[in-house]
DOTI-814581 format. One line per 4 residues: number of its first residue (from 0); their letters; for each residue x, y, z of C-alpha. Coordinates in steps of 0.001 Angstrom, whole numbers, always signed. Layout:
BEGIN
NUM = A = X,Y,Z  ...
END
This chain:
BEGIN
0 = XXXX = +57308,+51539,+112128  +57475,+52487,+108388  +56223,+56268,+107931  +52819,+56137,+105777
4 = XXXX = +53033,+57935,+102166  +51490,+61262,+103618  +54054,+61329,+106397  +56632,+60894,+104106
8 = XXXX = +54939,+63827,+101438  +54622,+65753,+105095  +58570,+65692,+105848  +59331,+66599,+102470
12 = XXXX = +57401,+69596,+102691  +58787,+70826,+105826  +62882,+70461,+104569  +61388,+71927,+101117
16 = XXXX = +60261,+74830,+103571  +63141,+74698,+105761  +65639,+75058,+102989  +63700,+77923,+101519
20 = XXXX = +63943,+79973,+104500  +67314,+78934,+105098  +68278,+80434,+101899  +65952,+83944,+102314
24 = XXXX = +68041,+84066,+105777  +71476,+83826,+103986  +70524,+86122,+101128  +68944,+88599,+103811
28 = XXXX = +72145,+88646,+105814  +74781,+88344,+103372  +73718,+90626,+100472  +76514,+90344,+98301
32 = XXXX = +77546,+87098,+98314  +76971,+85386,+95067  +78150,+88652,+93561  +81636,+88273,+95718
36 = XXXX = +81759,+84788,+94793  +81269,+85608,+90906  +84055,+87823,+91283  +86807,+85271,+92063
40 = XXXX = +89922,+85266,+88958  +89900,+88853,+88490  +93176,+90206,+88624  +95497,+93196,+87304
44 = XXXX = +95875,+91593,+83914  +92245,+90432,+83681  +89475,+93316,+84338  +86461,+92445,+86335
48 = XXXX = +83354,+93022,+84199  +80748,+96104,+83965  +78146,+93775,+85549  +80049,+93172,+88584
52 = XXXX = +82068,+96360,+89461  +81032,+97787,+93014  +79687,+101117,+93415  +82181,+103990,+93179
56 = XXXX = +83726,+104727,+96612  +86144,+107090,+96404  +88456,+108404,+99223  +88021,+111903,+98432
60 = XXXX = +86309,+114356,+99117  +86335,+113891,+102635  +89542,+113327,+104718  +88099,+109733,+106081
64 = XXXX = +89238,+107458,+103401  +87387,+105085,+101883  +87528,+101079,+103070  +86763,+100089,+99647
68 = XXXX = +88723,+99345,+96777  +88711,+100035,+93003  +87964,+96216,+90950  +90626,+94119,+90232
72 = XXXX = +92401,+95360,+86582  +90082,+98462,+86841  +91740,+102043,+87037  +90009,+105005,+88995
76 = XXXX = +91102,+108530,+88523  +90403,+111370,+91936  +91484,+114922,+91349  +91505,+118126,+93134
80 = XXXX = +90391,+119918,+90017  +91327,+123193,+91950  +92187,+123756,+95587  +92244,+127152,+97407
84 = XXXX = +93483,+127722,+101276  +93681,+130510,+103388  +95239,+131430,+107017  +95796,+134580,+109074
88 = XXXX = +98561,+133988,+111781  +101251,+136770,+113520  +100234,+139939,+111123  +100820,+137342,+107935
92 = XXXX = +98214,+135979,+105595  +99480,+133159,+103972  +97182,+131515,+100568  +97631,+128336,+98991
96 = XXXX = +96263,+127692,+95361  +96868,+123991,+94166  +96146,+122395,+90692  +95520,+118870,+89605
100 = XXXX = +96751,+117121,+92736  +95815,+113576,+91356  +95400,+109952,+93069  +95961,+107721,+90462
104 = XXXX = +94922,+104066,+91392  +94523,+100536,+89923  +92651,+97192,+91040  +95643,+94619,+91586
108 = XXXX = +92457,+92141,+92612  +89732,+92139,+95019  +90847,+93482,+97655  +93365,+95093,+96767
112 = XXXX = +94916,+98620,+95160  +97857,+100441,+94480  +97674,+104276,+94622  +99954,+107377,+92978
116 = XXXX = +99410,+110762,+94827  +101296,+113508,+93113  +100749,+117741,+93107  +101352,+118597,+89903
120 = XXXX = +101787,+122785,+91259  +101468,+124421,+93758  +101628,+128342,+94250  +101782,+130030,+98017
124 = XXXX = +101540,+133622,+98679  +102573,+135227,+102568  +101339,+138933,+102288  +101427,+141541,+105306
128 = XXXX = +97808,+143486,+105285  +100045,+146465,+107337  +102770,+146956,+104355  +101717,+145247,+101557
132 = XXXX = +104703,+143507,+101028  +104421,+139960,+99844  +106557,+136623,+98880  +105965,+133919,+96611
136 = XXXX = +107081,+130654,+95464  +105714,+127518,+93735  +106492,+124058,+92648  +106097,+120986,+92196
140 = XXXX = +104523,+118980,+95057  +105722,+115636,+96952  +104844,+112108,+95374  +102906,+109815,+97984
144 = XXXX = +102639,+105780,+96840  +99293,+104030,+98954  +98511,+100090,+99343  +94932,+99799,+100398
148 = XXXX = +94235,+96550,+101467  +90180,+95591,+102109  +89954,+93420,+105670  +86034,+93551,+105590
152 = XXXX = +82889,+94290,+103743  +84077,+95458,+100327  +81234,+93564,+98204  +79035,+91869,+100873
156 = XXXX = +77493,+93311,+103974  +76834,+96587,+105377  +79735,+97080,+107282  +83588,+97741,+106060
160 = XXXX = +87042,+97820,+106679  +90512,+98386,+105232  +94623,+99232,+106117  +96251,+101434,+103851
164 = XXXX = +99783,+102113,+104646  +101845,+104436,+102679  +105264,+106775,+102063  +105853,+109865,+101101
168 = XXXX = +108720,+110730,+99029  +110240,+114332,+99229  +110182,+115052,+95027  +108764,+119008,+95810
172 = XXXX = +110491,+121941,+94047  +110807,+125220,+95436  +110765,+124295,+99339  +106511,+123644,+98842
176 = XXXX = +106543,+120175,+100427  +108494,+118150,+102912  +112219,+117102,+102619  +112523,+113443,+104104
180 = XXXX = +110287,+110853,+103710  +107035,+110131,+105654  +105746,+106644,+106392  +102183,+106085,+107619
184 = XXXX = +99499,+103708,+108039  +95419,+104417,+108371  +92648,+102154,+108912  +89836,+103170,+107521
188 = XXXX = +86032,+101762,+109020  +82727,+102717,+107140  +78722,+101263,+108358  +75444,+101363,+106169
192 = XXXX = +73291,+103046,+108430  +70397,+102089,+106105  +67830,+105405,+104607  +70805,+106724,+102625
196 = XXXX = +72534,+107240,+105655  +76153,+106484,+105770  +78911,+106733,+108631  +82557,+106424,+108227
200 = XXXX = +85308,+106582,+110819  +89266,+107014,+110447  +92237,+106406,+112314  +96041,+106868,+111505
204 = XXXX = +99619,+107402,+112690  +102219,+109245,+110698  +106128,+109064,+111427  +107645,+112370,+109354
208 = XXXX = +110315,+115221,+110033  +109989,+117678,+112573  +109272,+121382,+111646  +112763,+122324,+112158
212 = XXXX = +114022,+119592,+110432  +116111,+118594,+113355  +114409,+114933,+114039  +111362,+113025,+113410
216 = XXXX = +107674,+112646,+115461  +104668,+110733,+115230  +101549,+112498,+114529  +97732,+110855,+115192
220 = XXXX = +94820,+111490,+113256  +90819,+110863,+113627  +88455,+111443,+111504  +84442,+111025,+111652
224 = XXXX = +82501,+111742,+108616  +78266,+111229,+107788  +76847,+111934,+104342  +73053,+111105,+103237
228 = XXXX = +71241,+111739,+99668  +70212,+115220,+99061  +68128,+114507,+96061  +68478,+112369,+93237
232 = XXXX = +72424,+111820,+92284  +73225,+114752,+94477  +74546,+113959,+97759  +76095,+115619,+100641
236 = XXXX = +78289,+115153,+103906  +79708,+116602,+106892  +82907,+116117,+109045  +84836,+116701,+111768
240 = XXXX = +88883,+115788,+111714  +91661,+116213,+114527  +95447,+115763,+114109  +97648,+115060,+117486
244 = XXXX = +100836,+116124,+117646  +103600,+116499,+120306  +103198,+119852,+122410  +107198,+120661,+120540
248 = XXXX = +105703,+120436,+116732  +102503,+123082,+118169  +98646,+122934,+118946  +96499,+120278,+117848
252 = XXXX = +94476,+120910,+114209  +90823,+120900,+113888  +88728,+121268,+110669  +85150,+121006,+110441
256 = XXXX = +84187,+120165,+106934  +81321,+120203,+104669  +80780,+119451,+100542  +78774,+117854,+98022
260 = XXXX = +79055,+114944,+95638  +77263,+114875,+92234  +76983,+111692,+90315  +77194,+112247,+86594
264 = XXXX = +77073,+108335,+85861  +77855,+104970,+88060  +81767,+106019,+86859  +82050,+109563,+87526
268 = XXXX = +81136,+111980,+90180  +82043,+115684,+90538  +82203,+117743,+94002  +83127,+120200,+96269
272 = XXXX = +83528,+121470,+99597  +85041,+123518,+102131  +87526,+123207,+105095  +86960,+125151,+108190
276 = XXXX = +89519,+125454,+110832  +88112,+124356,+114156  +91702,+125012,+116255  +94416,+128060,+116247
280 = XXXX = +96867,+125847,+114056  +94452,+124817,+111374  +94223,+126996,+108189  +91263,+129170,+108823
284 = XXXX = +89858,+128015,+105384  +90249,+125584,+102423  +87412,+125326,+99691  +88085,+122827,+96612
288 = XXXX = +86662,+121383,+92939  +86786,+117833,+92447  +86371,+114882,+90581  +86131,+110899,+90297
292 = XXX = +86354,+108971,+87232  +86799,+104689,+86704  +87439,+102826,+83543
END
């Protein structure tokens, strides 16, 4: 039987409808994307666009990385503007002040970065409150070279994940750093929780020297971290971190941390924080200045 002219008007009416919704669904679920599929070509050599850069995630100034990377050909700067640490163990107060401890990074494409960590100084005190008497020394801190690598989420989706291996090279002066090289790998996992709500998880396993320098361990880390709006470009978060170590190398470390992130512009955020140490072997304090800036 040969469908009348309103039947046929009918049927087209319903795909027309169907594919409508069809699309709302896909745009609904998959936020980003068209703007992930715009972004295809980018590479080191050629810079992805203003329009399409991602919001600026950095990894600091929280210990749970970020699963995002910087845009392919774009470079982000994260400093520790000033760092400042404290601990009170056996009669000795030992302080740590550290300057311009920068993570240099560039977009090799997508989903993909390569990261410099260097200490430019550092400067540690171990006084005795009873005598007075003190020592010093300062130097030069180690070099650490990152590969983050984006498995999920990094333009589409409220969900996200990444593996970021990386080494640590003993270039410290003055006996302030390590003295063989470190190897690790972290996977970093963040969720849009939706109302300005954000949760991001951490975990990693580090291979590096033993305390007396007389072999090597591994040493686990988690990390759980929440931050939400405060008001306007001012934002705020709070975490809790835990390092596992063999029972030889000491106690586990703790730190309960807090801060605040400031957003100047879409490429540049200030903030600050503080440390708090949650177990015996954590510094009892660390408080710090920093900042974020992309080009």
């Amino acid at each position: 039987m040969t469908p009348s002219p309103h039947c046929r008007a009918l049927s087209s009416l319903r795909l027309h409808t169907l594919a409508r919704t069809l699309i709302t669904f896909s745009v609904v679920l998959a936020p980003g994307a068209t703007a992930a599929s715009e972004k295809h070509g980018y590479d080191l050599f050629h810079a992805t666009p203003d329009s399409l850069l991602r919001d600026l995630s950095p990894d600091r100034p929280d210990l749970t990385e970020s699963p995002y990377t910087v845009d392919a050909g774009r470079i982000q700067i994260e400093v520790d503007v000033l760092g400042y640490s404290r601990d009170e163990e056996a009669g000795v107060r030992t302080e740590t002040w550290s300057t311009l401890t920068l993570n240099l990074k560039v977009g090799l494409d997508q989903a993909t970065d390569l990261q410099v960590v260097t200490e430019w100084r550092r400067f540690e005190r171990a006084t005795n409150p009873l005598t007075g008497s003190s020592q010093e020394r300062n130097g030069l801190g180690d070099l650490v070279v990152r590969l983050k690598r984006n498995l999920l989420g990094n333009d589409e989706g409220r969900v996200a994940a990444a593996i970021l291996p990386f080494l640590s090279v003993p270039t410290s002066t003055n006996g302030v750093g390590d003295e063989a090289i470190g190897v690790g790998v972290a996977l970093p996992f963040a969720v849009d929780l939706g109302s300005g709500w954000n949760l991001g998880l951490m975990g990693e396993v580090d291979e590096i020297e033993d305390g007396n320098r007389d072999g090597r361990h591994f040493e686990w880390i988690a990390t759980a971290t929440t931050g939400h709006t405060i008001l306007g470009p001012l934002g705020g978060f709070v975490e809790f971190a835990a390092t596992f170590r063999p029972a030889s190398q000491g106690d586990w470390i703790g730190t309960a941390n807090a801060g605040v992130t400031y957003s100047i512009s879409g490429n540049v955020q200030l903030d600050a924080g503080i440390y708090s140490g949650a177990s015996h072997d954590a510094d009892d304090v660390r408080l710090f200045l920093g900042l974020t800036a992309r080009r």
